[in-house]
C-alpha positions as CSV (number, residue, x, y, z in Angstrom):
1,X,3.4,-6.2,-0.3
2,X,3.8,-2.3,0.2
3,X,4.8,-1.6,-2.7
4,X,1.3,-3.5,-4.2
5,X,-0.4,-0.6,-2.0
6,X,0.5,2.5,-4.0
7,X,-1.9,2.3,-6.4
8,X,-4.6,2.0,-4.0
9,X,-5.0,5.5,-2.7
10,X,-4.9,7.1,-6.0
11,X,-7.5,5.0,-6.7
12,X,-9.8,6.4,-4.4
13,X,-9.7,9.7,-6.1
14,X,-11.5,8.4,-9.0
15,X,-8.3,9.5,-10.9
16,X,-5.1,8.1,-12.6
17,X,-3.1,5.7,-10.2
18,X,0.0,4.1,-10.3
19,X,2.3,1.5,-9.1
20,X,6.6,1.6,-9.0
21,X,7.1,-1.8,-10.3
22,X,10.8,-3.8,-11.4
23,X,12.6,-1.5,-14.0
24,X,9.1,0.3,-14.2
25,X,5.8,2.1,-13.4
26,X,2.4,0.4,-13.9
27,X,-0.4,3.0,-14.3
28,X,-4.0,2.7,-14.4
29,X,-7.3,4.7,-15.6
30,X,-10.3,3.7,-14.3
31,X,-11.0,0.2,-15.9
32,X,-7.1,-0.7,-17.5
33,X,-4.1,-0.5,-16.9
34,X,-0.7,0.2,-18.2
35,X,2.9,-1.3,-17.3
36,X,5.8,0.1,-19.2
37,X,9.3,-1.5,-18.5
38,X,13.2,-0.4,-19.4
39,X,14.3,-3.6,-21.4
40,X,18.4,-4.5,-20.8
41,X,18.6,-2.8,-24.5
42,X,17.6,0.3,-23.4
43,X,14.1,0.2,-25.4
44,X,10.8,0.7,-23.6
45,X,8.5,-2.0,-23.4
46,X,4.5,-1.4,-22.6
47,X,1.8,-3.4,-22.2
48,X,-1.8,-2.8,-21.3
49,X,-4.5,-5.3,-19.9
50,X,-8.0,-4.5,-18.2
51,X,-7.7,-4.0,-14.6
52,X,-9.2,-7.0,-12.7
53,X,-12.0,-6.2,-10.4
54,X,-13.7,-7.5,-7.6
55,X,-16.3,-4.6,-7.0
56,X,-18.3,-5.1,-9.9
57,X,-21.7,-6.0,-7.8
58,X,-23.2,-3.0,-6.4
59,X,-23.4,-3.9,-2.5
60,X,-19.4,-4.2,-3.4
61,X,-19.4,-0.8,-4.1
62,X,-21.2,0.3,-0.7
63,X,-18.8,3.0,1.7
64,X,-17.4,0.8,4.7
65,X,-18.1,-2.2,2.2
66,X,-15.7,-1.7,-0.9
67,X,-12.6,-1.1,1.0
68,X,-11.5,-4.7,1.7
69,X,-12.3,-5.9,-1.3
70,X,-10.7,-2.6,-3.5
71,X,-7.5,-3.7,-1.0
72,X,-8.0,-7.0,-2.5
73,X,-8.2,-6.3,-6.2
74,X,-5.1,-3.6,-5.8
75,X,-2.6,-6.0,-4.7
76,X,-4.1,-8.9,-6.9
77,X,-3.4,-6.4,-9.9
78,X,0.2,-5.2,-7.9
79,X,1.3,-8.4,-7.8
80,X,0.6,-9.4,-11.3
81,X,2.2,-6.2,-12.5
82,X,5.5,-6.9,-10.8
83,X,5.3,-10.6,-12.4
84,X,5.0,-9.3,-15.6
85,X,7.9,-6.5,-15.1
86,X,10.1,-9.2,-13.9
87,X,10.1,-11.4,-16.6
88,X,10.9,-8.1,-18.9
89,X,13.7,-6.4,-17.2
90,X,15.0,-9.8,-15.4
91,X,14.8,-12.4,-17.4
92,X,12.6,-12.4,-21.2
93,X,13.2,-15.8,-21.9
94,X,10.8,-16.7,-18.2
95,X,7.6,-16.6,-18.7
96,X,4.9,-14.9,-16.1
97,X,4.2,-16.9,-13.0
98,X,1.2,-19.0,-13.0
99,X,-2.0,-18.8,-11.5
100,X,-1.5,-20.8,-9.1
101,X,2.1,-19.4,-8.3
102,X,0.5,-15.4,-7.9
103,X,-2.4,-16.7,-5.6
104,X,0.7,-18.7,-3.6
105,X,2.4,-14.9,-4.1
106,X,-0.6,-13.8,-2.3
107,X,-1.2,-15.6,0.6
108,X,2.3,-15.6,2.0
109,X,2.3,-11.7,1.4
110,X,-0.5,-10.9,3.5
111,X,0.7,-13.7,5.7
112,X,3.8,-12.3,6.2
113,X,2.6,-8.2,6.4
114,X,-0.3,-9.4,9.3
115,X,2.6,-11.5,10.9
116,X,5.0,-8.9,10.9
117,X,2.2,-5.8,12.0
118,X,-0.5,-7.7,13.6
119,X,0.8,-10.7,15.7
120,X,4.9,-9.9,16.2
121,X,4.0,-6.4,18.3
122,X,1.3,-8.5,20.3
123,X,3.9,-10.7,21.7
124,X,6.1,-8.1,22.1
125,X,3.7,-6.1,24.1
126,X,3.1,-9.1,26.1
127,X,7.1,-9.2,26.5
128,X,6.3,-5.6,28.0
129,X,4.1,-6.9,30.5
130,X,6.2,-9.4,31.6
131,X,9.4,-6.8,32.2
132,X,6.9,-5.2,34.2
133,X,6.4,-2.0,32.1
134,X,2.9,-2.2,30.8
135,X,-0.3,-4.1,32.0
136,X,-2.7,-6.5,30.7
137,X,-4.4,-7.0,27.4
138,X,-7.3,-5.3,29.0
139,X,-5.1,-2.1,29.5
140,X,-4.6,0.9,27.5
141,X,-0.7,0.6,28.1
142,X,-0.7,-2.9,26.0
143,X,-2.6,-1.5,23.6
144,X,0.2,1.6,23.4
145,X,3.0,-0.7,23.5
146,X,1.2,-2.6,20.8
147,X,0.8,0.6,18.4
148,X,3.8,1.7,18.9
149,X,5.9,-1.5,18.2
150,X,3.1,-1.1,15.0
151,X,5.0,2.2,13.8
152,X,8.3,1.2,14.9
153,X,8.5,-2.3,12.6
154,X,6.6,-0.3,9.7
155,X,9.0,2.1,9.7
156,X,12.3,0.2,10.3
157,X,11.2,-2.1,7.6
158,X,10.6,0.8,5.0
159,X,13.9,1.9,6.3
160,X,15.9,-1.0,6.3
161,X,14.9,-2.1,2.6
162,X,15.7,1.3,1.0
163,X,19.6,0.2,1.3
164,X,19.0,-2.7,-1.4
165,X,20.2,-1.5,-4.6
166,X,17.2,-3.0,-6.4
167,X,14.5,-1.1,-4.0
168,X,16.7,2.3,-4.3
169,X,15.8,1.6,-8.2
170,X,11.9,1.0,-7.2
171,X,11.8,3.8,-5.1
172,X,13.4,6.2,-7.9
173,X,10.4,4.9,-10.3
174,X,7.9,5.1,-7.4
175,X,9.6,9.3,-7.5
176,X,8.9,9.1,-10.9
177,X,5.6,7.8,-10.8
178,X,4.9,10.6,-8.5
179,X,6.1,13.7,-10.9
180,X,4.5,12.2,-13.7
181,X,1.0,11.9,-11.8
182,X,1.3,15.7,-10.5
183,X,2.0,17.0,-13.9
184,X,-1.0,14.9,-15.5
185,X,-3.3,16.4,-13.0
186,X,-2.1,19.8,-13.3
187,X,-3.0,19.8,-17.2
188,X,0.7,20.1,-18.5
189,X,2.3,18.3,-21.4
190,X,3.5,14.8,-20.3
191,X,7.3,15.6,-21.2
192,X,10.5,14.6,-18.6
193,X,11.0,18.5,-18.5
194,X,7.5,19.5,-16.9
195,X,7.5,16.2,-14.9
196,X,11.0,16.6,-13.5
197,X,10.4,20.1,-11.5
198,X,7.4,18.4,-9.2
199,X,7.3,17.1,-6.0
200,X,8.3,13.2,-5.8
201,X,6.0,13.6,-2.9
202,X,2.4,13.0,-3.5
203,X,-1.0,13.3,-0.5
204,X,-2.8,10.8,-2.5
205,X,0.5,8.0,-2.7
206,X,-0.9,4.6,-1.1
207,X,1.9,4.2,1.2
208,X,-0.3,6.7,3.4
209,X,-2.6,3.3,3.3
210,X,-0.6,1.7,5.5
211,X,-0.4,4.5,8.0
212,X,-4.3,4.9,7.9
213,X,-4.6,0.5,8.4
214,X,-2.2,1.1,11.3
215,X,-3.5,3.9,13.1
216,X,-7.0,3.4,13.2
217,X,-6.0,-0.2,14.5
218,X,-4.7,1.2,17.1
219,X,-7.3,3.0,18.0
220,X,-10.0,-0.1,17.2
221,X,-8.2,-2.8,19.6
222,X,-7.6,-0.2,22.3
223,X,-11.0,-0.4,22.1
224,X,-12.9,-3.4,20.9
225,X,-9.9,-6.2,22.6
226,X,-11.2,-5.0,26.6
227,X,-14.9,-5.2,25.4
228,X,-14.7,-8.1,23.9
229,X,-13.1,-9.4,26.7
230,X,-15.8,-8.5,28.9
231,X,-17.9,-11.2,27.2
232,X,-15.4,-14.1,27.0
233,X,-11.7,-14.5,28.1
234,X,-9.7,-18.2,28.2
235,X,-9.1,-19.6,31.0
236,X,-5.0,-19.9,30.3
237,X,-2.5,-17.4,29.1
238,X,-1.9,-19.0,26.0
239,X,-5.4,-19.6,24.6
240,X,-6.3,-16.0,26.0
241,X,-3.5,-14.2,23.7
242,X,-4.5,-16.8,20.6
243,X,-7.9,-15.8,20.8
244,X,-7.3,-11.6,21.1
245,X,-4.7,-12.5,17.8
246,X,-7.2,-14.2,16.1
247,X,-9.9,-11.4,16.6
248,X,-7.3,-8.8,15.5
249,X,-6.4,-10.8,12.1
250,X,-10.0,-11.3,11.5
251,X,-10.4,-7.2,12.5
252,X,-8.1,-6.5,9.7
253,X,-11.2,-6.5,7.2
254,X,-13.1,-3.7,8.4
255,X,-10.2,-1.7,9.7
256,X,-8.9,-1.6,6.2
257,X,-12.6,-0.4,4.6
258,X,-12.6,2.3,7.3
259,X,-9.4,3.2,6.5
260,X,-10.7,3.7,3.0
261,X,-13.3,5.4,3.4
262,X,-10.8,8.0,5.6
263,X,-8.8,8.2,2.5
264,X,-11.2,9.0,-0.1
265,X,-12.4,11.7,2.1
266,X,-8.9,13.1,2.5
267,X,-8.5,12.6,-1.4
268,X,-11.6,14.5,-2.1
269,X,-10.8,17.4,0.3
270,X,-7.4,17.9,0.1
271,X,-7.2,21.5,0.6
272,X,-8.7,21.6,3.9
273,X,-6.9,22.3,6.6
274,X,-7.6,19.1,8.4
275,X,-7.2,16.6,5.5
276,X,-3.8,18.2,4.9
277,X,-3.0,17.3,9.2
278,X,-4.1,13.5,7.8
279,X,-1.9,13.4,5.1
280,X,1.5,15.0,6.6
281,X,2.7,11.6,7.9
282,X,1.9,10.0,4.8
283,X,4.1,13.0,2.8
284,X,6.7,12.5,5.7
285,X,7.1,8.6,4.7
286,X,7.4,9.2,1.4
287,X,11.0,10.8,1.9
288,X,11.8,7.0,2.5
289,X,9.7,5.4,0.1
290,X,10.4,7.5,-2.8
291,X,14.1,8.5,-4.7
292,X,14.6,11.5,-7.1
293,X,14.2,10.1,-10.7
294,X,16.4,10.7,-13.8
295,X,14.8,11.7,-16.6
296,X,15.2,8.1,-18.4
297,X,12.8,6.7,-15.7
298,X,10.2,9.6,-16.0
299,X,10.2,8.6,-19.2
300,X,8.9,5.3,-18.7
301,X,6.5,6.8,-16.1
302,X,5.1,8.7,-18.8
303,X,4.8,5.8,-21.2
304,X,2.4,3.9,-18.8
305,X,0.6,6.8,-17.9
306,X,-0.3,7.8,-21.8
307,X,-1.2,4.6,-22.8
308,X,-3.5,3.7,-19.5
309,X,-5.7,6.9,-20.2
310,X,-5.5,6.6,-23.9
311,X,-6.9,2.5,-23.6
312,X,-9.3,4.0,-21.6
313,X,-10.2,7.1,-24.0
């Protein structure tokens, strides 16, 4: 699921975005997309579709409105590019998952991210209380336990999968991706030897997503969860905790528009001062979610990228 995030952020800019995806780097323009893939041969497979929307109705399109449902389309799109990379690099003679199968892909990847970030560091903060080291839901120290079990998992998990072999190769195309990007925007010719002496760090990389979802969760429930709870609480332990889960999960909606709408403003003033305080952590994750790239997978970077803007030219 994070890597279905990268090309979210880019996204907001009203720019090209991208994607790191299985042997390969999906990039979009603003209505299509490109994948392009190394083959086992050593060829260069790319294929282009329109990107799939689900803001095409104005009140979609609304700040504090679009950003759940842009979060939406991204990893709808993410997902379907890594399908299609799959059956390229992996296996040619397997077909692309069906319907069906990418909606089932779906479900249990946002089930799985609002398990592991939403309801595992609510129990453990409630595992903090009981040891006797933080207070009630109500509290401000649950809520600090909570955020920072939040950061800890996020960034364990980011840490722990970058010793696969397969992610190292991901997060190489991800640094690829990245250089590719940079050089497009800067105006230069999309070659590996302009790409290869930029940054495999980018402000606008969705990865910084997750760290805007996080935070500003963490500042919402420290929040919202005592308020709330001024109005109704359960009568026993268990259904009390259920219910301030349930709220959280259902929290997530919003929480990810606002944290949209923070990116895009960071996007479109990136040289302040300020914006450029908001995107350090994001650059700072980066050295875990990205690899340097060799010039073989810049060049597939570049492949997507040319034919995403020339589709949409």
């Amino acid at each position: 699921m994070l890597l279905s995030f990268k090309n979210l952020l880019l996204a907001a800019a009203n720019t090209v975005g991208g994607q790191a995806v299985i042997e390969g780097v999906m990039m979009r323009s603003k209505n299509r997309l490109a994948i392009a893939v190394r083959l086992p041969d050593g060829t260069v497979e790319v294929h282009e579709r329109p990107w799939f929307s689900l803001t095409n109705h104005p009140i979609l399109k609304k700040p504090f409105i679009r950003g759940f449902p842009v979060l939406l389309e991204t990893l709808v799109n993410g997902i379907k590019a890594l399908n299609w990379s799959a059956s390229q690099a992996v296996d040619e003679d397997e077909g692309e998952l069906s319907n069906w199968h990418l909606v089932l892909s779906m479900v249990i990847a946002i089930a799985a991210a609002l398990g592991l970030f939403v309801v595992v560091p609510h129990f453990f903060s409630v595992g903090m209380e009981w040891l006797g080291f933080g207070g009630d839901v109500d509290s401000l120290s649950f809520h600090a336990w909570d955020g920072l079990f939040k950061m800890l998992i996020f960034v364990g998990y980011i840490w722990v999968i970058s010793f696969i072999p397969d992610i190292k190769r991901v997060f190489q195309y991800h640094g690829a991706e990245h250089k590719v990007i940079w050089t497009y925007e800067a105006g230069g010719s999309l070659v590996p030897e302009n790409a290869r002496i930029n940054s495999r760090l980018h402000p606008r990389c969705g990865t910084a997503f997750m760290l805007f979802v996080l935070t500003v969760s963490i500042l919402l429930y420290s929040v919202l969860v005592p308020l709330l709870m001024h109005f109704y609480v359960p009568d026993t332990f268990v259904l009390k905790h259920l219910y301030i889960v349930s709220v959280k999960l259902v929290l997530m909606a919003p929480i990810s528009a606002m944290a949209y709408e923070l990116i895009k403003f960071a996007a479109k003033h990136e040289g302040r001062m300020l914006c450029k305080v908001i995107c350090w952590p994001g650059l700072a994750l980066q050295a875990l979610t990205t690899r340097e790239p060799d010039d073989r997978q810049i060049e597939v970077a570049i492949a997507a990228l040319k034919c995403a803007v020339q589709m949409e030219e």
